[in-house]
C-alpha positions in Angstrom: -13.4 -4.8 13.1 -10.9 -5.7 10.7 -7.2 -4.5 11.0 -6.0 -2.4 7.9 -2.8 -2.6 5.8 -2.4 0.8 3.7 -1.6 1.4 0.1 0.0 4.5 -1.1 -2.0 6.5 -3.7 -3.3 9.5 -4.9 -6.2 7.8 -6.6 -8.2 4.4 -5.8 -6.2 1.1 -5.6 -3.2 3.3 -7.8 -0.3 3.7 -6.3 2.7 2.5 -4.2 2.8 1.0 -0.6 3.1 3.0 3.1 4.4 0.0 4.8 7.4 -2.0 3.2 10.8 -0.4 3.4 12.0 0.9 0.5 8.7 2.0 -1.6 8.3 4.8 0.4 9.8 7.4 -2.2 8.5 8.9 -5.4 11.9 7.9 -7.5 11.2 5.9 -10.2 12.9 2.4 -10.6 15.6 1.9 -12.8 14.6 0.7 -16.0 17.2 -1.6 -16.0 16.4 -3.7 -13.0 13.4 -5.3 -12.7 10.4 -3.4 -10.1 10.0 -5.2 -7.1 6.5 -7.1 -6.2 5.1 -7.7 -3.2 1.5 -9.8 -3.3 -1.2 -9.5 -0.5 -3.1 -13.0 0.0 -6.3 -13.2 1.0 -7.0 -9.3 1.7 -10.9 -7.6 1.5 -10.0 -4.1 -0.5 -12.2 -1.2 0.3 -11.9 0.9 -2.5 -13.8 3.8 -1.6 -16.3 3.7 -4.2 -18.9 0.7 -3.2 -20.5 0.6 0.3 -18.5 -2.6 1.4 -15.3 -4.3 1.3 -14.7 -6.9 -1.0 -14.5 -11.1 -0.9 -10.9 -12.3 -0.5 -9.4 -11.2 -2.9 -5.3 -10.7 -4.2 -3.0 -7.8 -5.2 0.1 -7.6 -6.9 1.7 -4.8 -6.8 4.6 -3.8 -9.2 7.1 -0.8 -8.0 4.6 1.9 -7.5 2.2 0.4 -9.4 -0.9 -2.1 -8.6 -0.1 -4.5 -11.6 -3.4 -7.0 -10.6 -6.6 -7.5 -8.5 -8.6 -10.6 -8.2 -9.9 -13.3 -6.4 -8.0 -15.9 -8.3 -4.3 -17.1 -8.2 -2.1 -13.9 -9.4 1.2 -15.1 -10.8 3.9 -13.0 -8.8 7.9 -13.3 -9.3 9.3 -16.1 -7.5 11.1 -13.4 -5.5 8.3 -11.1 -4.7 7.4 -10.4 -0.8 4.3 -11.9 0.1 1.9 -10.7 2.4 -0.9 -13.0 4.0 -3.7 -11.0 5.1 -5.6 -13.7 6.9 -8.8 -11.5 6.4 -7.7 -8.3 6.9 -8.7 -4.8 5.4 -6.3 -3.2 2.2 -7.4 0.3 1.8 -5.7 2.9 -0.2 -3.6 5.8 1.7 -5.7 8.9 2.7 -4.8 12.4 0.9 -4.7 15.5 3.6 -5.1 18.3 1.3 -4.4 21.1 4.2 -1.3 20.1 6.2 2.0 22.4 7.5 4.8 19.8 7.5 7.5 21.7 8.7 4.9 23.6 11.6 3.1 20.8 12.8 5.1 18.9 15.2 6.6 22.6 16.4 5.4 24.6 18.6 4.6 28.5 17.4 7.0 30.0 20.5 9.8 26.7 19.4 9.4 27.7 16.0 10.2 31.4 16.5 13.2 30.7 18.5 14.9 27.0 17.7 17.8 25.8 15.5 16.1 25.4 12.0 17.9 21.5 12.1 16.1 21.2 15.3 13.0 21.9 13.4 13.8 20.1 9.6 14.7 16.5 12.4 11.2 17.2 13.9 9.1 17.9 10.9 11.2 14.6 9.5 10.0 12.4 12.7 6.1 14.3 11.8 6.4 12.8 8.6 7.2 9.3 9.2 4.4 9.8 11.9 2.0 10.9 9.3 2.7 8.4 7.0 2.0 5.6 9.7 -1.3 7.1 10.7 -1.9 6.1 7.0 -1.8 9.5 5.3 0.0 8.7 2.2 -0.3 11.9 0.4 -0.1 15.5 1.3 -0.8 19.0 0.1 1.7 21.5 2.2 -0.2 24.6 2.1 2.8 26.8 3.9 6.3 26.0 4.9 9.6 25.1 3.7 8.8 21.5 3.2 11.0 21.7 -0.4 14.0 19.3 1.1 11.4 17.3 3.5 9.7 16.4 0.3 12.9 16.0 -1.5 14.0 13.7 1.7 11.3 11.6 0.9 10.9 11.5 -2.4 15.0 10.0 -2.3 14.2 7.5 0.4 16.4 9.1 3.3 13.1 8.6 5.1 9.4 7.1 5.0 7.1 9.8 4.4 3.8 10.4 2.5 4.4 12.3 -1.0 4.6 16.2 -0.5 2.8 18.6 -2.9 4.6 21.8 -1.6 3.1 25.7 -2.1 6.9 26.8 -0.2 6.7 30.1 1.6 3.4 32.0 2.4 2.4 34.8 0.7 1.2 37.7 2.8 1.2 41.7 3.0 2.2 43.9 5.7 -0.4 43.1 8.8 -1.3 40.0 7.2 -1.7 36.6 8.8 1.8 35.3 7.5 3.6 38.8 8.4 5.8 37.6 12.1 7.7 41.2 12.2 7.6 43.2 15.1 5.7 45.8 15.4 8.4 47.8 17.4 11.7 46.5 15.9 10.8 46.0 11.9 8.4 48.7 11.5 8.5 51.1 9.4 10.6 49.1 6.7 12.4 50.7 3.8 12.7 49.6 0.3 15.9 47.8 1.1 14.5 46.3 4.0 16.6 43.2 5.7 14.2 39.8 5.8 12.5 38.7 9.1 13.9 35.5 9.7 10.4 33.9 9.3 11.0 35.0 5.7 14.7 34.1 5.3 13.9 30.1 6.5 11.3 30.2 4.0 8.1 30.0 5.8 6.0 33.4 4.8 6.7 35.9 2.2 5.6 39.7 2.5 5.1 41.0 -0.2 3.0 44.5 -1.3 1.2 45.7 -4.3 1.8 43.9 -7.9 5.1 44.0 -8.9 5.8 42.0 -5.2 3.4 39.4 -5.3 4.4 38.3 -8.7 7.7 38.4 -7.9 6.8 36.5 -4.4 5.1 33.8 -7.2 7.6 33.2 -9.2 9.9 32.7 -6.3 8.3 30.1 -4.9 7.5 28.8 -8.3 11.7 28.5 -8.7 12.2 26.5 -6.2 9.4 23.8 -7.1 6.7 24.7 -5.7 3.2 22.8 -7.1 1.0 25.1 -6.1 0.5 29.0 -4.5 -0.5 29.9 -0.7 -1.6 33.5 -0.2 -3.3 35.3 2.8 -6.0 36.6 2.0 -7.9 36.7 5.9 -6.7 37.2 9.5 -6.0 34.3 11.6 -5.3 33.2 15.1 -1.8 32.2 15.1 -1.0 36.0 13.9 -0.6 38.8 16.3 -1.7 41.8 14.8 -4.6 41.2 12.1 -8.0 40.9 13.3 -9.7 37.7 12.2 -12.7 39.1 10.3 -10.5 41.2 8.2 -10.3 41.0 4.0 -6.4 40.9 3.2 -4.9 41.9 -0.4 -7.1 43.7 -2.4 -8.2 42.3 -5.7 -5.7 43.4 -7.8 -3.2 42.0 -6.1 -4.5 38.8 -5.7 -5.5 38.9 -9.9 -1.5 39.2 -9.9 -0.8 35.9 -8.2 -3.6 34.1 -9.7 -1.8 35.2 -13.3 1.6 34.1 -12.3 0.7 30.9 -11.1 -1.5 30.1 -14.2 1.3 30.9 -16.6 3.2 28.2 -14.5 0.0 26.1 -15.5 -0.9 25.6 -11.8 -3.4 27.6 -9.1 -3.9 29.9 -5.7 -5.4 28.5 -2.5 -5.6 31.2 0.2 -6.2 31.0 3.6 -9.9 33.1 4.9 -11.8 32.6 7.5 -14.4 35.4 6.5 
């Protein structure tokens, strides 16, 4: 079985490296200095397309770029890292389109209780992990991971690239509501934020005017895509898990504000 070195990439054999220091991030290089290179010797690339892996071949990567492939000599500046591969496997980075970053490496009962810098040092050590199990890109799909990806993306440490939805959406009941049942409930207009909402994990919002205004929230603060609930779920206490959540209205109301930011809903359903 041949041992594998890991590239970096949303697409096949196009993008940066997992493994060197220092091309972890998403920051581009400055145009002024020239990008660094790093050449892999005598590598067989699985590209995820043919059946096999390839003869020996070499690849020159440029900054976050792979500048050449092929089983020739590849001219490389004279100080580029190079990388013998004696036979080894290059593969590009797997994509995990359904991930929690800041959740994953919590526990539910920590999570409700802890320091949130307890939690943003343990979703960093997650994300290093992640990238090392050679998952170079990631689709957050609930969380605060905004400053995790922005960690990242800076080079303050390795991670895989973060496309973040920011908070959950969910109404009252639903899957990404944490309130008490006896403490929170019934809430006012004016209502004061469940901490669960204040850290930036869920959002509850109700009816139209909410849920846009949930959207375009998380849609200020960067987010590249939309989570709503629209099911119940285990890791909620009070919404059974066959239930339908929002009614269709409401979710038309998202799906508009999120397309006028040019971009899309997932929601979570088990039904």
């Amino acid at each position: 079985m041949h041992r594998s070195f890991r590239l970096r990439c949303p697409r096949m054999l196009v993008g940066t490296l997992a493994l060197l220091p220092g091309l972890t991030g998403l920051a581009a290089e400055p145009s002024s200095a020239p990008a660094p290179e790093v050449l892999f010797r005598d590598v067989r690339v699985f590209d995820g397309k043919s059946g096999g892996l390839s003869g020996p071949t070499a690849v020159l990567v440029r900054g976050n770029t792979i500048a050449a492939v092929g089983a020739g000599a590849i001219p490389a500046n004279p100080a580029a890292t190079v990388i013998d591969g004696r036979g080894r496997t290059l593969m590009p980075g797997l994509i995990d389109a359904h991930v929690h970053m800041m959740m994953a490496d919590t526990p539910m009962g920590v999570l409700m209780s802890a320091d949130r810098n307890y939690v943003a040092l343990n979703a960093g050590r997650g994300a290093t992990a992640t990238l090392m199990r050679g998952f170079t890109s990631v689709r957050d799909v609930g969380g605060p991971s905004y400053g995790l990806k922005r960690a990242i993306d800076q080079g303050v440490l390795p991670g895989p690239r973060i496309w973040p939805s920011g908070a959950t959406i969910s109404q009252t009941s639903g899957h990404g509501d944490f309130r008490s049942p006896n403490h929170d409930i019934p809430a006012g207009p004016n209502r004061d934020l469940h901490f669960s909402e204040r850290l930036g994990f869920t959002t509850v919002a109700d009816g139209r005017p909410q849920v846009l205004q949930a959207v375009r929230e998380q849609l200020m603060k960067g987010a590249s895509h939309i989570k709503l609930m629209a099911g119940g779920g285990v890791s909620s206490d009070y919404d059974p898990l066959d239930v339908t959540q929002y009614t269709e209205d409401e979710m038309r109301a998202a799906v508009e504000a999120a397309a006028a930011w040019n971009t899309y809903v997932t929601v979570h359903a088990y039904t």
